[in-house]
N, C-alpha and C positions, 0 to 999 in steps of 0.2 A: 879396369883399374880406376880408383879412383885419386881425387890428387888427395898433399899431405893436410890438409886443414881438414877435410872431406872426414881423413881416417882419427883424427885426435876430437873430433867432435863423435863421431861412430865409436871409439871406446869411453869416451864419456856418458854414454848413450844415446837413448831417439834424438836425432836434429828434431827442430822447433824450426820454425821462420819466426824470429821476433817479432815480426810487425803483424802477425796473422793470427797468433794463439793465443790463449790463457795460459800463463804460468807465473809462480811467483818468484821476485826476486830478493837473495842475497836478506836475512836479516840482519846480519854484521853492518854494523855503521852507519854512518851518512856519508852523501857524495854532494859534491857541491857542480851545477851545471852550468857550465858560464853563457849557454843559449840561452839561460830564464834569468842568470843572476841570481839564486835562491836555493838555498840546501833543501831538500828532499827526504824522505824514510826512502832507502831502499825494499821495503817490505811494502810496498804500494804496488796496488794490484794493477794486472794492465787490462785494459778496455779492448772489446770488441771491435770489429769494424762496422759494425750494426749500430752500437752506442754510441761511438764515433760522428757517425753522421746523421744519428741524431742530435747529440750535443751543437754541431755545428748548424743542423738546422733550424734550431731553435735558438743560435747565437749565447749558448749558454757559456758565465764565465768560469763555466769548471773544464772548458776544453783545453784549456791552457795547461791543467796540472793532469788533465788524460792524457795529452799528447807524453808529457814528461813521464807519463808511467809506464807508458807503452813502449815507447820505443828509446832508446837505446842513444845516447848524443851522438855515436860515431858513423849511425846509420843515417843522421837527420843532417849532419855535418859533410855525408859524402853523398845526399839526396840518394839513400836506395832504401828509406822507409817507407814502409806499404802495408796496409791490412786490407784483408778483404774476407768477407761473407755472404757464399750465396753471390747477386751483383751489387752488392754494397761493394764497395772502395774507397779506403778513403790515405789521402797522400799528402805525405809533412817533410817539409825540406828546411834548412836555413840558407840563407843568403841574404846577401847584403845588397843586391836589387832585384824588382820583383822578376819571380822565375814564371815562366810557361810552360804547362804540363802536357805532353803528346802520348794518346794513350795509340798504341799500333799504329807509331806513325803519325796520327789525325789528331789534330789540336783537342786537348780536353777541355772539362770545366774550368773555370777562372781562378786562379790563387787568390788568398785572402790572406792578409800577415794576424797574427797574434796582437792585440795589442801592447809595445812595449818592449818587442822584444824582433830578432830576428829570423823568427818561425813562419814560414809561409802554411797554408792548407789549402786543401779541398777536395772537397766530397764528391765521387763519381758513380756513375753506374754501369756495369757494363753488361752486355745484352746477354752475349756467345757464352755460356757457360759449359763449361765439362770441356775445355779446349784451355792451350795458353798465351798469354797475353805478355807485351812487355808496354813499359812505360819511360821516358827520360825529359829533362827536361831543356827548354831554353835559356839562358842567362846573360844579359847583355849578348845575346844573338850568336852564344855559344855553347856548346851540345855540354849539355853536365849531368853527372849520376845516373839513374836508372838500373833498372834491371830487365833483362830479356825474359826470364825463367815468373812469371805470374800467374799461375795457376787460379782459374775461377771454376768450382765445384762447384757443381750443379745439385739438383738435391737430395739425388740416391747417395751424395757423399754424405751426409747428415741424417742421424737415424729419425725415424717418420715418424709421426703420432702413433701408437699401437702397434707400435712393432717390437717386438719382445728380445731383447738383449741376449746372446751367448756367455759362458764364461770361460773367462782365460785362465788356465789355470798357475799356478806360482810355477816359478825358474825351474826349471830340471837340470838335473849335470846328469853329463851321461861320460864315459871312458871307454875309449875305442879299440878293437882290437888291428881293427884293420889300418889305424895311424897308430899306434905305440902307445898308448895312454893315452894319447889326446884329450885333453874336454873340453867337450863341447856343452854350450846353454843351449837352451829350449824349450818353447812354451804351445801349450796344446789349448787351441779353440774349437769348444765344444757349442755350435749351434743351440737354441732354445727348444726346436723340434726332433731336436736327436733322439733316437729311441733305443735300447739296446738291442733290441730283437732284428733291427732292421739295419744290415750291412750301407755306411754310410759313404760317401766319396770322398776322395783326399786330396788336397793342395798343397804345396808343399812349399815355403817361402825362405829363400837363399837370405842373409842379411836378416832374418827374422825379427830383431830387435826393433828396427824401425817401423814395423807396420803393428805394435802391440798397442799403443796409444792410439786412442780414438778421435783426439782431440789435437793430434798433433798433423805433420804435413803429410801423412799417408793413411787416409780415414780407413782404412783397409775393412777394419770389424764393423764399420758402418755399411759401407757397402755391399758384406758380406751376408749381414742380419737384413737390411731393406731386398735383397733380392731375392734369398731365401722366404722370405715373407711373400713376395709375389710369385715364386714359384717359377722364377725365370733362370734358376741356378738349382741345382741340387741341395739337401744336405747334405753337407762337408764338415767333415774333421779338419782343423787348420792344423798345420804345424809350423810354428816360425822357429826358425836352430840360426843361431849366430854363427858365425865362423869358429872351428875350435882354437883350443891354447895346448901348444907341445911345451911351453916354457917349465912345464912340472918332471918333466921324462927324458933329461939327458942322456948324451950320450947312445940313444937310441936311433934304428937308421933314418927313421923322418924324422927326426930332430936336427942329426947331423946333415941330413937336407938343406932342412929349412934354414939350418941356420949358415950354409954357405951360401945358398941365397940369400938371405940378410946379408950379410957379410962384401957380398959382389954387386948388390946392387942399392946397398946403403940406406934400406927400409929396415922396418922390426920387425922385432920377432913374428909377435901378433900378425902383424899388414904380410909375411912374407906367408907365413900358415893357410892366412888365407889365402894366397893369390896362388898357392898348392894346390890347396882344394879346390879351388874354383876354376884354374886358369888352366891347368893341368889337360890335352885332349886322350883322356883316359876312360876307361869304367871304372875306376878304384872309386872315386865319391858315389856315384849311385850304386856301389855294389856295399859301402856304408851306411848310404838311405835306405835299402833293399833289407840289407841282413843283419843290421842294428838299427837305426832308428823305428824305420816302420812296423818291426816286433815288438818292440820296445811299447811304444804304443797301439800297436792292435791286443797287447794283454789285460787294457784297460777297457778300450773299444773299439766296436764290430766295425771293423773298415772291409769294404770293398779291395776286390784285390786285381782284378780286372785294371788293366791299363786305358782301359775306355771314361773310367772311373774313377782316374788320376790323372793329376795337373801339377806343373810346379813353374815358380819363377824367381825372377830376381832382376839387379837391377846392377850393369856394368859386370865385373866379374864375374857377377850371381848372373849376369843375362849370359854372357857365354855358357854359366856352368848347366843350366835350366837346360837351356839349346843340347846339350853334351851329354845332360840324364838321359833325355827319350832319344837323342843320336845313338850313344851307346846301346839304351835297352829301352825298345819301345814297348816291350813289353808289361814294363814296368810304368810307364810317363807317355801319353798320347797325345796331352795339352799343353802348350808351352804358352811364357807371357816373356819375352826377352825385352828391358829397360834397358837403351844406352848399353847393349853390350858390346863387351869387350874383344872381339873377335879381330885378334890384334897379336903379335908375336910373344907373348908376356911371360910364356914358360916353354919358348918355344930353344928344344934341344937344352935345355937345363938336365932333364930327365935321360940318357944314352936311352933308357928301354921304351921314349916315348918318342917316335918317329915327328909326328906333326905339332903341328900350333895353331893358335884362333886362328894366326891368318890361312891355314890352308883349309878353314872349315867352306867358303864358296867354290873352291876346288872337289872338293869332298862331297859336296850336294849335288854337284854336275857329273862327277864322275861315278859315285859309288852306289851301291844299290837303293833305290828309295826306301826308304821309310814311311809309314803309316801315321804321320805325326800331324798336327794341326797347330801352327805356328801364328802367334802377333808380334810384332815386333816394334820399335817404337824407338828412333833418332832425332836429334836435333842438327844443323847446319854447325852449330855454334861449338859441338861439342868437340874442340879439338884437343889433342894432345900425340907429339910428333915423336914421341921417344921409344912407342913401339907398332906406329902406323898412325894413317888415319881415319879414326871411329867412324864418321859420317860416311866414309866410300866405303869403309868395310860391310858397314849397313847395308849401304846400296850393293855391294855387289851380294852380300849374302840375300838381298830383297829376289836380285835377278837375278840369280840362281835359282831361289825357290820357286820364281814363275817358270821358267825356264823347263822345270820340272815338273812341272803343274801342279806342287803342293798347294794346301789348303791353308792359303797365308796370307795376314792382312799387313803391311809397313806403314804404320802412320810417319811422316815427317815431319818437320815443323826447324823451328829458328832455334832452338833452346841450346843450353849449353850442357855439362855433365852435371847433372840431378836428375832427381826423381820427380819434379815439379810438373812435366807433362806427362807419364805416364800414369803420375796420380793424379791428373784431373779426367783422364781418360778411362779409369779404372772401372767404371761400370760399362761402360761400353766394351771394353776386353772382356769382361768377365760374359757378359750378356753373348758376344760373339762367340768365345771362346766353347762356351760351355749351351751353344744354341743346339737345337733337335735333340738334346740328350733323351735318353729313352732310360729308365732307372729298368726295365724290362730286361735291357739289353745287355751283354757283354763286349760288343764289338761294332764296328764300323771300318766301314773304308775311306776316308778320307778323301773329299775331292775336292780340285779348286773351285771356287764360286764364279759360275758364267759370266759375274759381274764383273770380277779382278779378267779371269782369262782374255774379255773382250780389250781391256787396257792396255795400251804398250807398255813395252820396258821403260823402267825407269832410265830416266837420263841426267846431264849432268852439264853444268852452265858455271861460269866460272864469273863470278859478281865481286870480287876484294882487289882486281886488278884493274888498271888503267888500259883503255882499250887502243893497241897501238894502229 
């Protein structure tokens, strides 16, 4: 699940991180900034983090009216302004004495004020890339702003010199039989080496809307073209499908579902549709990926039908649901990529004809017959929310369970909180992992855990937010 700011930015569409993209702002009006004293065009483009520090390093007086185009007063006002490129960083706060920047903890570069104003800056670099980062600062010797969630992309996230771009193609609606009308969006990524003749492999992406921008916080089609280009991934057919909309098909039995769940537990329509789909421990959604979507699109192109040959993931709801494709039918999904999933009681006994819930999916891995599946998974410490368990143990126990089992599984950890901000700085390393020894030869594999993981102990569990009696 994700929280409510999470979902009204998600049907707005792709998140952005302000402080990290290019996009333009708002041509309606002027706004006046009382951090500069000085009205502004809202249609002022924002700067790079690259630009950024250069401007700053060459003491230029245009960085004054960069900073104000970039980011945001509310962000610079609560110090959680940030861009970054590659190990470019660069970091703008206001306050009223000077602040200290700690990048992971460790003292950063020096702040520098704006002249005239009460804008701090400054320009950092940071080594570690393709991992996440957080930053906060000191203020009169007291902890202020920051954010934990700082993803630094390394540079398989950014497409290469000579690497030849895929295309996406426009919105599709499609109307479900197996939800009552439902529609759903979705958009199809067709690699630049695709060929018709030649049956291609499939990915399958829960939340699809957010990984369609290339230039936004989940470079997904960068990643996908740079490794396709080196030959450490297959060609792949993308599919990204948003959650669908029953709000067109009243009075229908998933509707009237859905909409007592809205109703009981005070979400929307939309957010409740999805958390159907996704949260649901059922086959009904991948027997919709199976027997509409992915006909839907193999009438256009040759896909691969081999579950050796297919992948799918997502990120929070979409990572239980990813986990619950190839649980259901591995036949179907043999690759999994589960972000911050939701493996948590969210639809748990909503449904009479559905016995379980997330939480009894580490129950489920120990108990029930294996599966043939090859699992990444990917939590944060930070990622809490208590009102249908908690994310970070349910991780860990899903983690040890699947050792337990001796699946073929990797669980990155880390501090973050619920986003997508560490799984997408990790995303070429999943992808690379995920889809390593593939054989285009093949049909089939046995999945085994890696000598490396098996030698590691079970994960364990330390308790750091209490006072030690």
């Amino acid at each position: 699940m994700l929280g409510r700011r999470y979902y009204q930015r998600l049907r707005s569409g792709p998140m952005r991180s302000s402080a990290r993209h290019l996009k333009w702002l708002s041509v309606v009006g002027m706004t006046f900034l009382s951090c500069f004293g000085q009205t502004r065009s809202l249609a002022a483009e924002k700067s790079t983090a690259t630009q950024l520090v250069e401007l700053a390093k060459a003491g230029s007086p245009s960085l004054r009216d960069a900073i104000a185009s970039t980011f945001e007063a509310k962000d610079l006002k609560e110090g959680t302004a940030w861009a970054g490129r590659g190990s470019d960083f660069f970091f703008a706060v206001q306050a009223q004495a000077k602040p200290e920047l700690f990048i992971d903890a460790a003292p950063g570069p020096r702040m520098r004020p704006i002249a005239g104003s009460d804008i701090w800056y400054s320009a950092a670099h940071i080594e570690q890339l393709g991992k996440l980062h957080s930053f906060y600062y000191l203020v009169n010797g007291k902890r202020f702003g920051g954010k934990p969630d700082v993803p630094a992309f390394g540079p398989l996230s950014y497409l290469q010199p000579g690497v030849p771009s895929g295309t996406l193609s426009d919105k599709i609606i499609h109307s479900s039989k197996i939800y009552d009308a439902m529609k759903s969006e979705y958009w199809i990524y067709v690699p630049a080496q695709y060929k018709p003749e030649i049956p291609a492999a499939v990915m399958v992406f829960q939340d699809g809307q957010l990984y369609t921008d290339r230039n936004a916080n989940n470079p997904t089609l960068n990643v996908i073209d740079n490794l396709i280009a080196q030959k450490r991934i297959p060609v792949m057919i993308c599919i990204f499908i948003s959650p669908g909309d029953i709000g067109d098909s009243p009075a229908t039995p998933t509707y009237n579902f859905v909409k007592g769940y809205s109703e009981k537990w005070h979400r929307t329509l939309k957010d409740s549709m999805r958390s159907t789909l996704y949260d649901t421990v059922s086959d009904r959604y991948v027997r919709f990926l199976r027997d509409e979507i992915l006909p839907e699109v193999a009438r256009k192109y040759n896909l691969r039908k081999d579950a050796y040959s297919r992948a799918i993931t997502g990120l929070s709801s979409g990572g239980i649901c990813a986990f619950n494709a190839a649980w259901q039918m591995p036949d179907q999904f043999s690759r999994v990529i589960s972000w911050i999933g939701s493996y948590a009681s969210i639809q748990w006994k909503e449904d009479p004809a559905v016995p379980d819930g997330g939480q009894d999916y580490p129950d489920k891995v120990l108990r029930e017959a294996k599966r043939n599946i090859r699992v990444w998974m990917q939590d944060g410490s930070e990622d809490l929310d208590l009102r249908y368990g908690n994310w970070p143990l349910a991780n860990l126990r899903m983690a040890n369970a699947l050792k337990a089992q001796e699946y073929d599984f990797h669980f990155s950890f880390g501090k973050g909180t619920h986003n997508s901000a560490h799984g997408a700085a990790e995303f070429p390393a999943e992808m690379i992992w995920l889809w390593r020894d593939y054989d285009p030869g093949r049909t089939s594999q046995t999945y085994e855990i890696e000598p490396s993981e098996k030698a590691k102990p079970l994960f364990r569990v330390a308790v750091t937010n209490r006072d030690a009696e």
